[in-house]
N, C-alpha and C positions, 0 to 999 in steps of 0.2 A: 320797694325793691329790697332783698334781702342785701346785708353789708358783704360785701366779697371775701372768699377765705382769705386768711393770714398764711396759707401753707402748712401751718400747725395739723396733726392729723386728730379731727373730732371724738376719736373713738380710745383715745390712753395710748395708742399704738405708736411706729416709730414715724419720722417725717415722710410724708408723701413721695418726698422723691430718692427715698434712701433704698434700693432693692436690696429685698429681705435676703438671707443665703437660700441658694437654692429655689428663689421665684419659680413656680409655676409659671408658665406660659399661658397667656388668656384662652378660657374655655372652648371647646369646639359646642359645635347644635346642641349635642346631647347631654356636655355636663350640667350639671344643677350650678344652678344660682347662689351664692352667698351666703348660709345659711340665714345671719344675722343683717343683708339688707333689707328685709322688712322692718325691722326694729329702727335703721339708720332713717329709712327712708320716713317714716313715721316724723321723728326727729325734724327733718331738711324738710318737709311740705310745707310745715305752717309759718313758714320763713320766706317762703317766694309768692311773687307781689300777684300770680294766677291761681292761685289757693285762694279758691272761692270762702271754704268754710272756715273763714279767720273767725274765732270765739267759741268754736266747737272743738271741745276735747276729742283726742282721738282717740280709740278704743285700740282697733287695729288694721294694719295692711296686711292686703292679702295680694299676690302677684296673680293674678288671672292669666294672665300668656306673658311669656317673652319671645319674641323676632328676634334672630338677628338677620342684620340689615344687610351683610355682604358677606360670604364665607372668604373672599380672597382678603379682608381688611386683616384676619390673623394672620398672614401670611408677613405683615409688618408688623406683628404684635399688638395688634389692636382689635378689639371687639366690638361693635354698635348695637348693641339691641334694644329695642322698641319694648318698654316694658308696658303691659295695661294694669293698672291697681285699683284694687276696691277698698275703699276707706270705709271702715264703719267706726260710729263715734258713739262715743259715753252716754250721749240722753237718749239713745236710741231711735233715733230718727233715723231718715234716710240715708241709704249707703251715697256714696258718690266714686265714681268710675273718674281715673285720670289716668293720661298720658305721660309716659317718664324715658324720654330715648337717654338710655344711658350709653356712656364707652368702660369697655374695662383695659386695663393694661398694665404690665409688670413694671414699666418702670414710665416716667410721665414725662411730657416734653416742659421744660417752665410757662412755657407759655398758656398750657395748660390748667398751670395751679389755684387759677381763682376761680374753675369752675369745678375742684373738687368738694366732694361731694363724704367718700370716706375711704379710709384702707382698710382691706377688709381681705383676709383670708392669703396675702400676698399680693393681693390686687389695687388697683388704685380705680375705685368710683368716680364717675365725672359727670355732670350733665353735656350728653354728645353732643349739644347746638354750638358747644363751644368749638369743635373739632372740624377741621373744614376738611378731613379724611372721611369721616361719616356720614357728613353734608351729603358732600360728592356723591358719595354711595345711594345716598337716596335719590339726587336729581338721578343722577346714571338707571337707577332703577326705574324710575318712573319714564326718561326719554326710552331705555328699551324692552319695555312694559313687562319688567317680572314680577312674576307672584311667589310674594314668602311666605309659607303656610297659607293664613289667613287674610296676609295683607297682599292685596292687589295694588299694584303702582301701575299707571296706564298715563300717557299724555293724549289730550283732547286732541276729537279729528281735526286734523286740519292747523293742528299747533306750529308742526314742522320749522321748531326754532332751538326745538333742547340738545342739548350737544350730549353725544353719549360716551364719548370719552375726553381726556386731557385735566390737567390739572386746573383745582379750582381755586381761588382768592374767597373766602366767605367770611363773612364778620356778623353777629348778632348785632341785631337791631336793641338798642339801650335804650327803649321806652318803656312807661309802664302802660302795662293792657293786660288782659284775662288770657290770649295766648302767645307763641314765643315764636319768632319770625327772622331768616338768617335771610343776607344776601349776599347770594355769590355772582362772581365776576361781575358787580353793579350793576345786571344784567337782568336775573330772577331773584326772585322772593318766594321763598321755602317758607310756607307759615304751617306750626302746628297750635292745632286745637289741646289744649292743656286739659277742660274738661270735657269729658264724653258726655255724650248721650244720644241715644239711637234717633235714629233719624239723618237723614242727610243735610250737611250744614247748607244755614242759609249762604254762605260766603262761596260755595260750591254750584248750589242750584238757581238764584238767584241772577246772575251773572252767565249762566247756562242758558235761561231762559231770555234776558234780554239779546245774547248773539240772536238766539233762534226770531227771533223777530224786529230785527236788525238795529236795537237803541241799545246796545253796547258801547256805544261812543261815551258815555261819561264814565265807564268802570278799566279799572285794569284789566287787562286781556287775560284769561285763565289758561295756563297750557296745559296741567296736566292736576294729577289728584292719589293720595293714597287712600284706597277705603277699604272697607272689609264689613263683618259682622259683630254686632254687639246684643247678646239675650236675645237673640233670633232677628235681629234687625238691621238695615243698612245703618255703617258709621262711617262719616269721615275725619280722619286721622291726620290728615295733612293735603294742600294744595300748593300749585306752583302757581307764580302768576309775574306776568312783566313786571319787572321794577322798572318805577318813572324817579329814575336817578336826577331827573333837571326840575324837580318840584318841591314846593315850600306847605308845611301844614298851613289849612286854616289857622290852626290858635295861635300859632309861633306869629304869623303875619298881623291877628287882629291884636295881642299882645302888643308888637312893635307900635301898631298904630296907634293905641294908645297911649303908649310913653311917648310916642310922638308928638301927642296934641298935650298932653299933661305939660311937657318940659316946654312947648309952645307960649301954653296958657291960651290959644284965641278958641275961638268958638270952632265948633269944628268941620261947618263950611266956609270958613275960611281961611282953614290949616293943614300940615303936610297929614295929619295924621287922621284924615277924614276918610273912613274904608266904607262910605253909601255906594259908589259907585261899583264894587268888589261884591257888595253884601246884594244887590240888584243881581249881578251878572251868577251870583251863584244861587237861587232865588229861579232863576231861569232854566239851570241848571236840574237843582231838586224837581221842577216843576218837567222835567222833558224826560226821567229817569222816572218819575211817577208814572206817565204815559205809556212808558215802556214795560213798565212793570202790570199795567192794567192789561196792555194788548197781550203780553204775555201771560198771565194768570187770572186774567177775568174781573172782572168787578160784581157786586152785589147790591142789595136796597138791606138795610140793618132797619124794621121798624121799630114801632113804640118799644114793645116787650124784650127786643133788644139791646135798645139803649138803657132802657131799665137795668137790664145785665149789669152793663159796662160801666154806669154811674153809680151800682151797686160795690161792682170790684175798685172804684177810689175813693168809698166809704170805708172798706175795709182797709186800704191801703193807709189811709187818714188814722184810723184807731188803730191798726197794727205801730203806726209811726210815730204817734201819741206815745204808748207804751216804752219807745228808748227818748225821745224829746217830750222834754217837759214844758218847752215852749215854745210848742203847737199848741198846748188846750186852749190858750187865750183866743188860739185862731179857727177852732172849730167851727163853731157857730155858723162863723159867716161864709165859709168854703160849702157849708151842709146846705145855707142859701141858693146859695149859685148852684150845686148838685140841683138840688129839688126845682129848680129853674131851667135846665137841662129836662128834669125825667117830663115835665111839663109841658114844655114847649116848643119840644125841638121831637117833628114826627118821624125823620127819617132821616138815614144817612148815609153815603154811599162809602162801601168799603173797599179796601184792596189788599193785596201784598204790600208794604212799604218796606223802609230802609227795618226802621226797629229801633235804633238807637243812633239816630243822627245829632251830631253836633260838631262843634269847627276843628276837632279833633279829629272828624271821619274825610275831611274833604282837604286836599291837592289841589296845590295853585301849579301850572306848568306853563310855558310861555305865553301859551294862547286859548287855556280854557282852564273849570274845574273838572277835576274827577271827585266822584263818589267810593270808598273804602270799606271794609271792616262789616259787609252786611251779617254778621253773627247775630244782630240784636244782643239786646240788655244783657249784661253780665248775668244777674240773675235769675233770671226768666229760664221757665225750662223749656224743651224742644218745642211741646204743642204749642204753648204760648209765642214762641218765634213763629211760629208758620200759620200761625192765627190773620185774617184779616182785619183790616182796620182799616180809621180814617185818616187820609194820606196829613189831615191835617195835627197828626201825632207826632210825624216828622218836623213838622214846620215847627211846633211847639217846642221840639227838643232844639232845633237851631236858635227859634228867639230865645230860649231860657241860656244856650250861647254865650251869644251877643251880651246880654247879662254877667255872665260869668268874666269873661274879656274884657268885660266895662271895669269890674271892681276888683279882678285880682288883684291888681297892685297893690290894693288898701289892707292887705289880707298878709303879703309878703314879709319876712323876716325883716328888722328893722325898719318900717314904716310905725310913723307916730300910731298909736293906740286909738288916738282919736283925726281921724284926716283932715285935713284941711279942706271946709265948705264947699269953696271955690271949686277945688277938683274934683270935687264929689258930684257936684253939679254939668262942668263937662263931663266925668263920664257918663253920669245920666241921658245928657244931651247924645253923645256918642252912640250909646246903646240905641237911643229911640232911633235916633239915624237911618243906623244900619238896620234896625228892627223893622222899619218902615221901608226901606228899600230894597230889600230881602221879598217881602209882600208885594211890593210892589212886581219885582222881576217875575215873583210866583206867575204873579195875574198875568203879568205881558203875555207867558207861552200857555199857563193853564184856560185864561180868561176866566178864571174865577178869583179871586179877589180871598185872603184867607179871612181876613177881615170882617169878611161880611156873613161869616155864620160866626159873631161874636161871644153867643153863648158857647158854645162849644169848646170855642178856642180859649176862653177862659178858663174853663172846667180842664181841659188839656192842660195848658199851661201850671195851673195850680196843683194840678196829680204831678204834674212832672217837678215841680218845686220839690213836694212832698218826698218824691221819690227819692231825689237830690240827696234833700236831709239827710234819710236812711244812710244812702252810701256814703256820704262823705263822714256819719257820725263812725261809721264802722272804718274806713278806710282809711280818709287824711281828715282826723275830726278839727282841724285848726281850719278846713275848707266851710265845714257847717256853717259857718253865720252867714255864708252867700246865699244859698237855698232859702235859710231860716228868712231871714232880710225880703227873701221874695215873697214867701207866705206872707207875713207881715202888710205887705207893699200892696198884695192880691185881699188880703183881707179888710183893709181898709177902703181900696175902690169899692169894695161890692156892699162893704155899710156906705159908704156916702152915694152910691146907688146910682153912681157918674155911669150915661149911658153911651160916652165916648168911648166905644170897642178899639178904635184906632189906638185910643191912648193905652189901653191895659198890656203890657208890658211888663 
């Protein structure tokens, strides 16, 4: 996350909230933009924690459209517009398309001041998620489905819960994630997609298509959606969806559970901090959102020459990761086994739609079930590759590698001894298998397939998704890398000592 402003103003100019003489009035439709917010904005990107392309110089922005969001919001001195930007960067590689709802206004409320952004031209820059005036603006548009220029706001048939006028209470959600998601009146959740890309988000369609065939029960109810076009293609820009105000994350809860059984010391069936029974019932869960996602988009048979594909692309994955981790080469070797053991053995596979990047991050404890979240898929994965199919057991792989991560955060955390104490290291272990195994197990209850029991696979899986780990945590929070790394390690050593216990690899 970027550090919050000081109220200082970024650009030499006077304090943020001191109006200049004579302030301008924020812009109507037709004035031009700022001359020098491309330049600012350039500046402020590589600072927020949905700036995919952190280590890429930027060359420059370019403003592609700006919306505004409400003509009646200048009528209080405040402007929202929806800006879309093309980043292109120094190595010349690919452009990237991002969303930036900005507010402009002459003089700023304090409340406001830690989501500015710059002063500029008499103006005061802000990011609008901050502003629960432009919030509004957008719920409001979307419950009585206007279109601004290019951006269509529409609420889902059938929604009939959006309130189209009255005042709103909205607060940004303070997590980090790839996009940025406001809730107002604890009631809905306004999420924007930060990077574009054509196509319609899976977090839109996804969710669509389970109502349509009636296993919506584990997802947030979707009410409404902003989209438009992008290079000639459907984009969406932003969705509404129910906020489940009475629910706990998976991590925050498997977190707890473990400092629960750590501060215990007992084994962890026989401690408060034992989450098998949790890690079963959501295990159930993924496994009844899988079903729902086959009835709804179909399933397939992946042969040989397929999987050949597929175990081709976490070769590449493997030496592209090689390349920033210098300790993976030790673990080449044995992952290259296991690959060639896969393209060997394993003749067919059934695919489908899945989540894309599940883990205890995406999933909601609420009084009496889980829900499923965030189906965007992988941060870095482009559109085709989300809406690609696959084996549902990629999901399962990303929860065990979970359960993993929950196991030994702790040891990972700011003042923890450098080296942990055996003992704890060993319950969390125990811990993880636990839940890892009860998780599989729930699977099987609703799936009646067992994930376990296509062993190779699920290794090959498991181990790409280690790898992948690596990458982003070397890039992101690289003091998180020795989680991943530790797993490689962990996966590379089962598959030399050639332990044919699939149950165990974890």
């Amino acid at each position: 996350m970027s550090p919050p402003h000081d109220g200082a103003d970024r650009d030499g100019q006077r304090p943020v909230n001191e109006k200049p003489p004579g302030a301008a009035p924020p812009p109507r439709e037709a004035a031009p933009l700022p001359a020098r917010l491309p330049l600012v904005l350039a500046a402020w990107l590589p600072r927020q924690r949905w700036f995919a392309a952190k280590g890429r110089v930027i060359d420059e922005v370019a403003v592609e459209q700006h919306i505004p969001l409400d003509d009646r919001l200048a009528e209080g001195g405040c402007l929202g517009l929806l800006l879309t930007l093309r980043v292109a960067f120094a190595d010349g590689g690919p452009a990237e398309l991002y969303q930036v709802p900005i507010g402009l206004r002459s003089a700023l409320p304090p409340a406001l001041e830690p989501a500015v952004i710059a002063a500029l031209d008499g103006l005061v820059c802000y990011d609008a998620l901050a502003d629960p005036e432009i919030t509004a603006a957008v719920l409001h548009g979307i419950a009585t489905g206007r279109t601004l220029g290019d951006l269509r706001l529409r609420a889902e048939p059938g929604a009939g819960r959006l309130p189209a006028s009255g005042t709103r209470v909205s607060r940004p959600l303070g997590v980090e994630q790839s996009n940025s998601s406001v809730v107002l009146d604890e009631r809905y959740l306004l999420k924007f997609f930060r990077r574009l890309q054509p196509g319609v988000n899976q977090e839109l369609e996804l969710p669509r298509a389970l109502l349509e065939v009636g296993g919506a029960g584990h997802v947030p109810a979707i009410l409404g959606s902003a989209e438009g076009t992008l290079d000639g293609r459907p984009v969406t820009y932003a969705v509404v969806q129910h906020y489940v105000a009475n629910a706990a994350d998976g991590w925050s809860m498997a977190l707890g559970s473990v400092r629960d059984l750590l501060a215990g010391g007992q084994v962890p069936d026989q401690a408060g901090g034992d989450f098998a029974s949790e890690a079963r019932r959501l295990g159930h869960t993924v496994a009844e959102v899988h079903d729902g996602l086959a009835r709804a988009r179909g399933t397939r048979v992946l042969g040989r020459e397929g999987i050949v594909a597929v175990v081709g692309e976490m070769r590449a994955r493997l030496e592209q990761a090689r390349r920033h981790i210098s300790a993976l080469d030790r673990h080449a070797g044995s992952l290259d086994v296991l690959f060639t053991a896969v393209e060997s053995a394993v003749d067919e596979v059934t695919i489908q739609r899945v989540h894309g990047d599940l883990h205890l991050g995406q999933v909601l404890r609420t009084p009496t079930d889980w829900l499923l979240v965030d189906f965007e898929g992988e941060p870095a994965a482009t559109q085709d590759e989300r809406l690609r199919m696959r084996s549902p057991l990629r999901d399962v792989a990303g929860m065990l590698r979970s359960f993993d991560y929950a196991a030994h955060h702790q040891f990972i955390e700011p003042g923890h001894p450098a080296v942990p104490d055996p003992a704890a290291v060993r319950l969390a272990d125990e811990w993880s298998r636990r839940s890892q195994a009860a998780f599989c197990e729930g699977y099987a209850e609703r799936s009646g397939a067992d994930p376990r029991d296509q062993p190779l696979l699920l290794r090959a899986l498991l181990a790409d998704k280690a790898v992948y780990e690596a990458v982003y945590e070397s890039r992101w929070r690289p003091h998180w890398a020795s989680l991943p790394v530790a797993a490689v390690r962990r996966y590379a050593r089962e598959i030399a000592s050639g332990s044919p216990r699939a149950h165990d690899f974890f």
